[in-house]
C-alpha positions as CSV (number, residue, x, y, z in Angstrom):
1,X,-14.6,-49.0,42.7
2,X,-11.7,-50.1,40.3
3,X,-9.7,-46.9,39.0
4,X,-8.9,-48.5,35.7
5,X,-11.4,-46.7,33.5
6,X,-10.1,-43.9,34.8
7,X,-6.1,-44.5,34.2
8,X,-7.3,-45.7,30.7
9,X,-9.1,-42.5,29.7
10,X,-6.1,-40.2,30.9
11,X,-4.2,-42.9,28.9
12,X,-6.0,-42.1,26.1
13,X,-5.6,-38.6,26.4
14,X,-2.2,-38.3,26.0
15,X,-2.2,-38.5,22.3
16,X,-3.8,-35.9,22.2
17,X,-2.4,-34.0,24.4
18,X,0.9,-34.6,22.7
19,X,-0.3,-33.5,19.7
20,X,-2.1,-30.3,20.7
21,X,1.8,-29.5,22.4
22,X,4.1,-30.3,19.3
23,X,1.5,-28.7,17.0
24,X,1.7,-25.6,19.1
25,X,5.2,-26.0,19.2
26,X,5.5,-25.9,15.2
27,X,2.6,-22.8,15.4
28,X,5.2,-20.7,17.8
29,X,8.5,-21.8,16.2
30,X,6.6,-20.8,12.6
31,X,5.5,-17.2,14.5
32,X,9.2,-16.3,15.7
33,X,10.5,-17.0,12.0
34,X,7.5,-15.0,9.9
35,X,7.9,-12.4,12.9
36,X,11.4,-12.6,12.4
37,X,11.4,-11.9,8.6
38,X,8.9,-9.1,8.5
39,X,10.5,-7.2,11.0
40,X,13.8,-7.8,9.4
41,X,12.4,-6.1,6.2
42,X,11.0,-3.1,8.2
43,X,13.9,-2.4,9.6
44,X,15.8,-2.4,6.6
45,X,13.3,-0.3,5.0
46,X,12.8,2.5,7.9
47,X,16.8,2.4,7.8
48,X,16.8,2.9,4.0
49,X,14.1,5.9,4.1
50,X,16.0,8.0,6.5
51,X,19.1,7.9,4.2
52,X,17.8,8.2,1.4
53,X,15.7,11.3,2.1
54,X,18.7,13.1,3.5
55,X,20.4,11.9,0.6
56,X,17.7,13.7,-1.6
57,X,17.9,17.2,0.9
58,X,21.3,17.2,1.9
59,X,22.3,19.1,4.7
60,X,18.6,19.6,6.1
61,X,16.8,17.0,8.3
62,X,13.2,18.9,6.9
63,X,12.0,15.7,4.7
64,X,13.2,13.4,7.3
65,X,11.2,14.8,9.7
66,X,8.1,15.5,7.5
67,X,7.8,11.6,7.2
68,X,8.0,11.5,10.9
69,X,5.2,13.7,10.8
70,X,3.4,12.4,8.4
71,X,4.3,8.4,9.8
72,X,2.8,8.7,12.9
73,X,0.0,11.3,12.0
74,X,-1.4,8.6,9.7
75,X,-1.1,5.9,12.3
76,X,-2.6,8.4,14.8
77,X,-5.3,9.1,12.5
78,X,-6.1,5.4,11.7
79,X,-4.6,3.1,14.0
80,X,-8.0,2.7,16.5
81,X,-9.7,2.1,13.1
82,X,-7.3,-0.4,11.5
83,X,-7.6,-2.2,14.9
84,X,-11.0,-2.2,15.1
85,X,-11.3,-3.4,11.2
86,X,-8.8,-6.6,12.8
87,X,-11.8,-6.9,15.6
88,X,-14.4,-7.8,13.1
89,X,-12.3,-10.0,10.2
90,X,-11.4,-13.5,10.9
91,X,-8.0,-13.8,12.3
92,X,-6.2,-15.1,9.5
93,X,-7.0,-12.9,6.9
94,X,-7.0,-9.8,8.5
95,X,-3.1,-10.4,9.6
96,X,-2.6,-11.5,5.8
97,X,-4.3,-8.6,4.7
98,X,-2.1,-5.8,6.7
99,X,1.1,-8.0,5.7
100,X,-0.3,-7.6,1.7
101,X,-0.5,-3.8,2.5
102,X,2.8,-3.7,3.9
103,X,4.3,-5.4,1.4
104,X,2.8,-3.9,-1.3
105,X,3.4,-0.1,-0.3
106,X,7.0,-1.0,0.5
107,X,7.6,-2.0,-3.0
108,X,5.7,1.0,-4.3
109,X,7.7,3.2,-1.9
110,X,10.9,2.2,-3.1
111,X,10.1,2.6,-7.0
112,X,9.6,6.2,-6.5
113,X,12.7,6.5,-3.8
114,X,14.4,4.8,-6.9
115,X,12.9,7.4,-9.6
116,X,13.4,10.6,-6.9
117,X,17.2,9.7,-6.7
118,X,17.7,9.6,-10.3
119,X,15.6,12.3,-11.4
120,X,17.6,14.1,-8.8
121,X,20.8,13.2,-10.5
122,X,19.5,15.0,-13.9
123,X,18.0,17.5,-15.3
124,X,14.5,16.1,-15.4
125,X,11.5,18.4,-14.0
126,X,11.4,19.7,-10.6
127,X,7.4,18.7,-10.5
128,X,8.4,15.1,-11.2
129,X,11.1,15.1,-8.6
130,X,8.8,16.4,-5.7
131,X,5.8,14.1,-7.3
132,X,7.8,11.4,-6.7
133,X,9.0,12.7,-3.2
134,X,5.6,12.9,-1.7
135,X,4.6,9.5,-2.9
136,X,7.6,8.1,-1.3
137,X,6.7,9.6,1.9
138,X,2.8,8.8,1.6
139,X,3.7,5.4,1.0
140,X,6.3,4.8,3.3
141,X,3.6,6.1,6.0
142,X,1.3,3.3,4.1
143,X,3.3,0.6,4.7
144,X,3.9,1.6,8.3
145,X,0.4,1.5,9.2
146,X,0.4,-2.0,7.6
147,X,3.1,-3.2,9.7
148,X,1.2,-1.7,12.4
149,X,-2.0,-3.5,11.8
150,X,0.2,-6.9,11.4
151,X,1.7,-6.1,14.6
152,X,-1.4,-5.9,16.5
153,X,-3.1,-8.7,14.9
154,X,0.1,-11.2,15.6
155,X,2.1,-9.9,17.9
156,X,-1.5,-9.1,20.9
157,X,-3.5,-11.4,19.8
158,X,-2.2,-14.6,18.2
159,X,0.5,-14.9,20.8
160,X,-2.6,-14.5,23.6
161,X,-3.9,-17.4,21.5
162,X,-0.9,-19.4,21.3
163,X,-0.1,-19.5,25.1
164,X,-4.0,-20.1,25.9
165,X,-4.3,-18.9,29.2
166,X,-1.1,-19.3,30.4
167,X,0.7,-16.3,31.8
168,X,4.1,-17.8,32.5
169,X,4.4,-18.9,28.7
170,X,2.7,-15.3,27.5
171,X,5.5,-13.6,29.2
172,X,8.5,-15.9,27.9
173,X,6.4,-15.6,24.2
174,X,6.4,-12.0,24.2
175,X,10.2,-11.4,25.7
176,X,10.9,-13.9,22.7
177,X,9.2,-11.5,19.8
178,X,10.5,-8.5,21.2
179,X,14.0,-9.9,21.6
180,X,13.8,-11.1,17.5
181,X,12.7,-7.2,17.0
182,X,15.6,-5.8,18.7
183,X,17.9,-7.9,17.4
184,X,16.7,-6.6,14.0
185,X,17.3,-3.4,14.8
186,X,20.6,-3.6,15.0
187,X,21.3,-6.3,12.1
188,X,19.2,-5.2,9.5
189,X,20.7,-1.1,9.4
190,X,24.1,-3.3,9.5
191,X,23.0,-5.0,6.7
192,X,21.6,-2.3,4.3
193,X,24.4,0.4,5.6
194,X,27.0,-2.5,3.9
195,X,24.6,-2.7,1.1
196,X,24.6,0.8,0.1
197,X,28.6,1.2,1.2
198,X,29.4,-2.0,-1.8
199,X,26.8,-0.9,-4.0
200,X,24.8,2.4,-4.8
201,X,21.6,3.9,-3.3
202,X,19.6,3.1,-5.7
203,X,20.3,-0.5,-6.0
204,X,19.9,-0.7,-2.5
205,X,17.1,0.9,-2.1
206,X,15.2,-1.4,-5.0
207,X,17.1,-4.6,-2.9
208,X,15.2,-3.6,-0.1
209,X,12.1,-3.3,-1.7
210,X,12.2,-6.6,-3.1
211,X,13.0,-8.2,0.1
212,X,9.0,-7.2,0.9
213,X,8.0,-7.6,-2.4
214,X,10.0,-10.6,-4.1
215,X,10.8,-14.2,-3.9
216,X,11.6,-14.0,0.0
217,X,8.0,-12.9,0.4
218,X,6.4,-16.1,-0.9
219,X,8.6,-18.3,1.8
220,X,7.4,-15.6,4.6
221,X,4.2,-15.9,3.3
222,X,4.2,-19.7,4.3
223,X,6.1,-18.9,7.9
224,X,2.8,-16.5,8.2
225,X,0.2,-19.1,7.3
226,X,1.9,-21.7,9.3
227,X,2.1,-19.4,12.0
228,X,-1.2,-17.8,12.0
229,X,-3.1,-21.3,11.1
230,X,-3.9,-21.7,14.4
231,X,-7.0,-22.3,13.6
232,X,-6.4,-25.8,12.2
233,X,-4.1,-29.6,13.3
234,X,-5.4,-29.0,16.8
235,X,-2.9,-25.7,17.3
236,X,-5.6,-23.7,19.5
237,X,-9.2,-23.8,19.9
238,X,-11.0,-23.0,17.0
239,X,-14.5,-22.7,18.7
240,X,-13.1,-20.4,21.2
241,X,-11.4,-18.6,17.5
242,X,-14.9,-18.0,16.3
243,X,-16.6,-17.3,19.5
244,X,-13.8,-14.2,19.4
245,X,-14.0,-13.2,15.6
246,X,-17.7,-13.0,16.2
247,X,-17.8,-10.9,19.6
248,X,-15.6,-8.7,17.4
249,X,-18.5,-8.6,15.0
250,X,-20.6,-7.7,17.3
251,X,-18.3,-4.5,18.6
252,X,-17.5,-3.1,15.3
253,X,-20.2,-4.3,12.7
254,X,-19.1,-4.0,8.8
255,X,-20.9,-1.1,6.7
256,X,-21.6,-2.7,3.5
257,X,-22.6,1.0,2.1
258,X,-19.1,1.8,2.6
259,X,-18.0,1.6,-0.9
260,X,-21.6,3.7,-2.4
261,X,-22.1,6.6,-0.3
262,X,-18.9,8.6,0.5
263,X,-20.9,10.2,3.5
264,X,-21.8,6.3,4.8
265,X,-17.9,5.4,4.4
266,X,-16.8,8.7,6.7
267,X,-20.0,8.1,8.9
268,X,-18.9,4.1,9.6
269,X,-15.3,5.5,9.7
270,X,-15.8,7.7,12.5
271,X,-18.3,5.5,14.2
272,X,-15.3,2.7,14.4
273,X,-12.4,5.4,15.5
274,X,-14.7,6.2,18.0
275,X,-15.7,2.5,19.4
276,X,-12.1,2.1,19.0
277,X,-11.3,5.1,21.9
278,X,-13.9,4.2,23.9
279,X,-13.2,0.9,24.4
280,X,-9.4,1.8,25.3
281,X,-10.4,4.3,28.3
282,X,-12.5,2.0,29.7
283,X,-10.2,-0.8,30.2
284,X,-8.7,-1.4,33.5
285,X,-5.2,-0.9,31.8
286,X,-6.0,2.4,30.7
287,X,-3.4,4.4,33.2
288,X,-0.8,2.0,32.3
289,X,-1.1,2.1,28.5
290,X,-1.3,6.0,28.7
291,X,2.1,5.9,31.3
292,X,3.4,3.6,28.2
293,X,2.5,5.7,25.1
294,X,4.2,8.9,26.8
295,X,7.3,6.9,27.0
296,X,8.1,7.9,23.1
297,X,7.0,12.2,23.8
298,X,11.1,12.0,24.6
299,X,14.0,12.8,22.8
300,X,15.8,10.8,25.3
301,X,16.1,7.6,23.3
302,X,18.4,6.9,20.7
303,X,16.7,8.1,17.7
304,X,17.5,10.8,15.0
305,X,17.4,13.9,16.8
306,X,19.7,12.6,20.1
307,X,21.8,11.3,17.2
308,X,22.2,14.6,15.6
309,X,22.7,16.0,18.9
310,X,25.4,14.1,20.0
311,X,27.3,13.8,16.6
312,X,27.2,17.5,17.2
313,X,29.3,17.3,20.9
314,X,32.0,15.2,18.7
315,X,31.5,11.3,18.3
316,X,32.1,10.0,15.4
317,X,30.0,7.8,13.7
318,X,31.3,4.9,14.6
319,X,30.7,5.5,18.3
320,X,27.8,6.3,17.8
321,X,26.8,2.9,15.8
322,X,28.3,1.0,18.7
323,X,26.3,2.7,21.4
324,X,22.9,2.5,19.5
325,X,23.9,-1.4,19.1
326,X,24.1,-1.8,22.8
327,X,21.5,0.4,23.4
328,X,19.0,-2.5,22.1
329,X,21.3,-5.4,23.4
330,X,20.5,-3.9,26.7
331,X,16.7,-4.3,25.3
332,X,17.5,-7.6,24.3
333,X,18.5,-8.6,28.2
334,X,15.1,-7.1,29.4
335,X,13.5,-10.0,27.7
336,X,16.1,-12.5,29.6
337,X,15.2,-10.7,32.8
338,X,11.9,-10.4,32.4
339,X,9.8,-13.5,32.2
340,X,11.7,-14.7,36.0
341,X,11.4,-11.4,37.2
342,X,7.4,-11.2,36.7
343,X,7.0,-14.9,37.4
344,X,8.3,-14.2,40.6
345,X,6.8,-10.2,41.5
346,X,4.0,-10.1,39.3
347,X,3.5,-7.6,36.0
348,X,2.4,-4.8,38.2
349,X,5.4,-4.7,40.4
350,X,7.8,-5.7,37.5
351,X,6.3,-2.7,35.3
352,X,6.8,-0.2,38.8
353,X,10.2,-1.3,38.5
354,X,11.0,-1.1,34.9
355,X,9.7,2.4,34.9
356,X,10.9,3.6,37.7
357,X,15.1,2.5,36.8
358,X,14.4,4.5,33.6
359,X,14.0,7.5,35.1
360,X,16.5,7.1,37.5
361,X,19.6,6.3,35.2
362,X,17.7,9.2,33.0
363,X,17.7,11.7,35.6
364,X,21.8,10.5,37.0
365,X,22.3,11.4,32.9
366,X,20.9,14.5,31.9
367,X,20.9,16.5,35.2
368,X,25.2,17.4,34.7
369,X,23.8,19.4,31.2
370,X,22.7,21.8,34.1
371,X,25.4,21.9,36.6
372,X,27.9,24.5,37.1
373,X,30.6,25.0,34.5
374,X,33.4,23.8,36.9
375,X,32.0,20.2,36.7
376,X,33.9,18.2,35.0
377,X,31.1,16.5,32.9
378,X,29.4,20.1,32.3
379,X,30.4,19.8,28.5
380,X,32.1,18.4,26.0
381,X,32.7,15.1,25.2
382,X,32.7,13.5,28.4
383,X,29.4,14.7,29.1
384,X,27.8,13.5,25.7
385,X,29.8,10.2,26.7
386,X,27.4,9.9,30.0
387,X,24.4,10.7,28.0
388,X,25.0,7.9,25.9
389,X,25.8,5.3,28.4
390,X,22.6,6.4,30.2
391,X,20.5,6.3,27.1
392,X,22.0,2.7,26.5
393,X,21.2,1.7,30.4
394,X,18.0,2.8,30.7
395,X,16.8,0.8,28.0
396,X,16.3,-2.2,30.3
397,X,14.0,-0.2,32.4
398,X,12.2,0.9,28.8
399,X,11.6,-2.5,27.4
400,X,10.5,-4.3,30.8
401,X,8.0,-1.5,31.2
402,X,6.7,-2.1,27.8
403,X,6.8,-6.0,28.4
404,X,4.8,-5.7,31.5
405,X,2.0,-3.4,30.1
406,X,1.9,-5.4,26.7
407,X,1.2,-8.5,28.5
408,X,-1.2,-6.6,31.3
409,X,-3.1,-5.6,28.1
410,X,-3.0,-9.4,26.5
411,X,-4.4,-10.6,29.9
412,X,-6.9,-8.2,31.3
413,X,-8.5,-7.2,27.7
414,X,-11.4,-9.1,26.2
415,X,-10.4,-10.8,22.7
416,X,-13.5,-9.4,21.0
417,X,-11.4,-5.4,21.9
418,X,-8.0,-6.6,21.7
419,X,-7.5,-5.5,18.4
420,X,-9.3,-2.2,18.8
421,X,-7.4,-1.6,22.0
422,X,-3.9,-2.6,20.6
423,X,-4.5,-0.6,17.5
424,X,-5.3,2.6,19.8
425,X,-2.6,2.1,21.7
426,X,0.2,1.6,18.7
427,X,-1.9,4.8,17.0
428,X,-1.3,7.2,20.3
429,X,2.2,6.0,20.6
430,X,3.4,7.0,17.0
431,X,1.6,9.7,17.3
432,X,3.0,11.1,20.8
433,X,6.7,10.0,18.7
434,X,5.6,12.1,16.0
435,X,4.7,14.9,18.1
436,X,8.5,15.1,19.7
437,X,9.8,16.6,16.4
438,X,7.6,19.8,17.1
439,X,9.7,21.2,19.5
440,X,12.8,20.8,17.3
441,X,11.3,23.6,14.8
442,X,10.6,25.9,17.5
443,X,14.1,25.4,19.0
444,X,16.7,24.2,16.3
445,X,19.7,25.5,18.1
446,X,21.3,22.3,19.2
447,X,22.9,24.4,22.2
448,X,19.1,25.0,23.6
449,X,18.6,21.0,23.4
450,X,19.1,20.4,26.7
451,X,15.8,21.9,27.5
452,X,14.2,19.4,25.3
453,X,16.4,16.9,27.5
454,X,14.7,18.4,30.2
455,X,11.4,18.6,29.1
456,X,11.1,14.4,28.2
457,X,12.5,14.0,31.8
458,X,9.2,15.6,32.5
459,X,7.1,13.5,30.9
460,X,8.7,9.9,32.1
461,X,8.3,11.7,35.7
462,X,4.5,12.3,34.5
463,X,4.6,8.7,33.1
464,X,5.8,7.0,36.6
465,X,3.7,8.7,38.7
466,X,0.7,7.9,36.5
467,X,1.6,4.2,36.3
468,X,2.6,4.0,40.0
469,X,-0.7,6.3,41.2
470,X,-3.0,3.6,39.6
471,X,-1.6,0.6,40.6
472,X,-1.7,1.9,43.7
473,X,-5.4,2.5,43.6
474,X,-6.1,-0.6,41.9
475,X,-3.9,-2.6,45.3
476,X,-6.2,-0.6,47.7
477,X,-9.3,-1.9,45.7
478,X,-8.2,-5.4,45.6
479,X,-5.7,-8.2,45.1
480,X,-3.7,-7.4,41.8
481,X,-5.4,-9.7,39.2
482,X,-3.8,-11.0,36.2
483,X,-0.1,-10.3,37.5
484,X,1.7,-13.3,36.5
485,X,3.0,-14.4,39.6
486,X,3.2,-17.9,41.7
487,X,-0.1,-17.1,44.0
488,X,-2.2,-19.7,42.3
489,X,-1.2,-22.1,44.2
């Protein structure tokens, strides 16, 4: 038998073929840059908030960490049901729909940041003053749990889609959005610190507002429908698209007596928080994700309370914006090290790892707060020197745990509960990162914080063990699926 129909019909496919690869291509190039943008803008904007309360309650950190209250209860409180409300909409306009929210509460947010810091300045009524407070924290929450819903619809799902299949490409993809995040998080504060230094607060704060809200929004608005068409010039599958959109259907029907009956809307609310939860314990990544969200109950990262702490032992501030800048350039190596590093061990074995070196450079960095005084890191500056090249270090172990469990949940997740899951997962995490202010209004001497240090060593103890007790289990029930590694062949 002649094999030339054959070579002519693999000829023939490599037009297509091609295509379908410069097309996706164009589709992830488009991702990185709307991705790029939007979290650019967050950044900024989270940056701005924190200032700018303090600003408006100086010498108290009580409104800055009411919005961290209120941030992540509201994302606690709706997150399962934002991702379940991504579940059953079709792909594209769900993601522009939580970008529109974002947006749009951003802009709102800063208007009343912008009316609280003058009315502040005057002699205007106190009742307009704190009126415009609480809206700038309510909204500010708003447009968090926007960004989260955008997250979860395009950073889980449309990247899953993108790499179809593929778990070498998923890993280098995800490394690749993370690293354009962390790299925001240390240019974009740069950016609106300078902004606020040359100009005033309030012209800063509007600046940032119309970053989200103004002419740069209508070019990320094209990034984002370049990016998330998918659907269309061959990018992905769109039968396999709407097979997924309508499995998610299926999972979390729509109410349409929502907007009637106030008792249907709470009813169908509740009925979708609760599909929501469901579906994430039952997943085979639920130790994993759980061992993940109790990652942020710490105050050993380098957020606002370690700051405080620290700046309290005698750094100045500009040491401690060069440490929290390599704090996420070591993030930024985890996602060079990771995609080889799982190719090679697999995503179980890389997240062991990952969580495993946090914890030791943590416990190497808080254990001398409890040594004898004759040590010579027992206080001072030296010691708040080792806690900040250990917070900085242990980073890498932080972000390739997170990489590894993100990906695990990409993998091993149906599509039709991806968003559901994703959105639980985001929800417990802010909340379990709201949660670690608590603590800091029962004990607000800064000299008792080393019990707090303490404490979170604790809980990424609890989070290894849980991590490392079911992937155990899950290697004595069977070959580990979904790792990522080089067995296939």
């Amino acid at each position: 038998m002649s094999p030339s129909p054959s070579s002519e019909d693999a000829e023939s496919l490599l037009p297509h073929q091609a295509a379908a690869n410069t097309g996706s291509a164009v589709a992830l190039t488009a991702l990185y840059c709307s991705h790029g943008l939007s979290a650019w803008g967050q950044r900024m904007w989270e940056f701005d908030v924190g200032l700018v309360l303090l600003q408006l309650q100086p010498g108290s950190l009580r409104l800055v960490s009411i919005f961290g209250l209120a941030d992540g209860g509201l994302q606690g409180l709706l997150g399962g049901a934002v991702g379940a409300y991504i579940d059953r909409r079709p792909r594209l306009n769900a993601a522009r729909n939580m970008y529109l929210l974002q947006n749009v509460a951003v802009g709102l947010s800063a208007v009343a940041a912008w009316l609280a810091l003058g009315l502040q300045q005057g002699s205007q009524s106190a009742l307009l003053f704190w009126s415009c407070v609480i809206l700038l924290i309510a909204l500010g929450s708003i447009s968090s749990l926007g960004a989260l819903g955008a997250t979860v619809s395009v950073e889980k799902e449309w990247t899953k889609a993108l790499c179809q299949g593929d778990s070498k490409r998923l890993s280098q993809v995800n490394a690749g959005m993370r690293r354009i995040d962390l790299s925001c998080s240390i240019a974009a504060p740069i950016a609106a610190g300078f902004l606020m230094t040359m100009a005033s607060t309030r012209a800063a704060v509007m600046r940032s507002g119309q970053y989200l809200h103004g002419a740069p929004k209508e070019h990320q608005k094209e990034l984002e429908l370049q990016a998330l068409g998918v659907f269309s010039a061959g990018y992905t599958n769109p039968a396999a698209a709407a097979a997924a959109a309508a499995a998610g259907l299926a999972n979390h029907p729509p109410t349409h007596s929502m907007g009637s009956h106030l008792l249907s809307a709470a009813r169908a609310w509740l009925q979708s928080l609760w599909g929501s939860w469901r579906a994430y314990w039952t997943q085979p990544t639920f130790a994993a994700a759980i061992a993940l969200a109790l990652l942020y109950l710490t105050v050993l990262s380098l957020g606002l309370l370690m700051t405080a702490y620290i700046k309290d032992q005698g750094l100045t501030e500009a040491e401690l914006a060069v440490e929290r800048g390599l704090g996420a350039l070591t993030g930024i190596l985890a996602t060079f090290t990771f995609p080889p590093m799982s190719s090679r061990l697999g995503l179980d074995r890389s997240g062991l790892i990952g969580v495993w070196a946090q914890l030791a450079v943590l416990f190497v960095t808080v254990m001398p707060a409890f040594g004898p005084a004759s040590w010579p890191l027992h206080a001072g500056l030296g010691r708040a020197r080792l806690l900040l090249a250990g917070l900085v270090l242990s980073r890498w172990g932080l972000w390739s745990f997170d990489l590894a469990v993100t990906q695990m949940m990409q993998e091993r997740i149906a599509c039709s509960q991806l968003g559901a899951v994703s959105g639980v997962q985001s929800a417990l995490q802010s909340l379990l990162q709201s949660l670690s202010y608590i603590p800091t209004l029962v004990v607000s001497e800064l000299n008792s914080f080393k019990w707090l240090m303490l404490a979170s060593l604790g809980t990424v103890l609890m989070a290894a063990l849980t991590y490392s007790i079911a992937m155990y289990m899950a290697a004595s029930n069977g070959p580990e699926q979904g790792s990522g590694g080089d067995d296939a062949g």
